[in-house]
N, C-alpha and C positions, 0 to 999 in steps of 0.2 A: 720247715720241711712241708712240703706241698705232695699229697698223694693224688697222682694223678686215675680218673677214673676213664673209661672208653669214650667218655662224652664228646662233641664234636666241640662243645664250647670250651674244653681245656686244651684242643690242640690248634686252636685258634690264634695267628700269629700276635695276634691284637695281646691274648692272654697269656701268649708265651714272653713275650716281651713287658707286660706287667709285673709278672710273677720273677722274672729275671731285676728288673729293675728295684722292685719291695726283697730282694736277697735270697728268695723262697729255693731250697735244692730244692729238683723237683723228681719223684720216685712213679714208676711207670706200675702202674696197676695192671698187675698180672690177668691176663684174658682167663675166664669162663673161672675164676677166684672168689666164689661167694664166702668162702670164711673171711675176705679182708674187707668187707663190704660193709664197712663202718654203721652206716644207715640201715641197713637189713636185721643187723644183730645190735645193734645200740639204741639208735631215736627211734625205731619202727616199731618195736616190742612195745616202748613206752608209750607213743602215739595211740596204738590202736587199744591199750590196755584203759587208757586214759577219757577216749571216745567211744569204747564199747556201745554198740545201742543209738547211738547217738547219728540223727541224719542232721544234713547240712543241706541249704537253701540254693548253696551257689557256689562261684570258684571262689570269690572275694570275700566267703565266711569262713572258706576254709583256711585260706591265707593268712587272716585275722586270727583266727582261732591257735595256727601252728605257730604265728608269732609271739601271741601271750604265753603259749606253753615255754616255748623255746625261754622267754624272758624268765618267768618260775624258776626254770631247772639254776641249782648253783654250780658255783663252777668245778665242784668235782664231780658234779654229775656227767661234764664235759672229761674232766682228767680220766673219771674210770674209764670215760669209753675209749681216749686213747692212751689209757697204758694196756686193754681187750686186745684195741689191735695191737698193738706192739708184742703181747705174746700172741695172738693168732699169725701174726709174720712169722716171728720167730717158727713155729710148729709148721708151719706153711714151708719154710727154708731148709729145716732139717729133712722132711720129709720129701719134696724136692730132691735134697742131696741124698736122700738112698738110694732112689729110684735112677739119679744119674748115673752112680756106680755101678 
């Protein structure tokens, strides 16, 4: 399952027919939806908790630098953050459905 974000490069035919092809569903990312915002509430916290203080020289250290982390993290540190969002949808949906009613 592929969460789609408002990006210009996920609605790019090039990447729609990728994502089709590798079997990916792919789910529309609800506009102006910061609770679902994987990155915002998940790797962001950890990033900037992790660099505190810390300046950086260039774009290309910084690149380097989110790579090694990214490689660190284990792979539940990837599960917890999507079973976060799968209950921030959930909460997202129910609440949604009251305000439809």
């Amino acid at each position: 399952m592929f969460l789609q974000k408002n990006a210009p490069a996920h609605w790019a035919l090039a990447t729609q027919k990728k994502l089709a092809y590798l079997g990916f569903q792919c789910r529309d990312h609800p506009p102006y939806s910061p609770d679902l915002d994987l990155l915002d509430y998940h790797l962001f916290p950890g990033l900037k908790k992790h660099w505190k203080g810390h300046h950086f020289s260039s774009g290309a250290e910084v690149t380097a630098a989110v790579e090694i982390w990214l490689d660190e993290q284990l792979s539940e540190f990837f599960l917890s953050g999507l079973q976060k969002l799968e209950q921030q949808a959930k909460k997202c949906t129910e609440l949604h459905g009251e305000y439809a009613e």
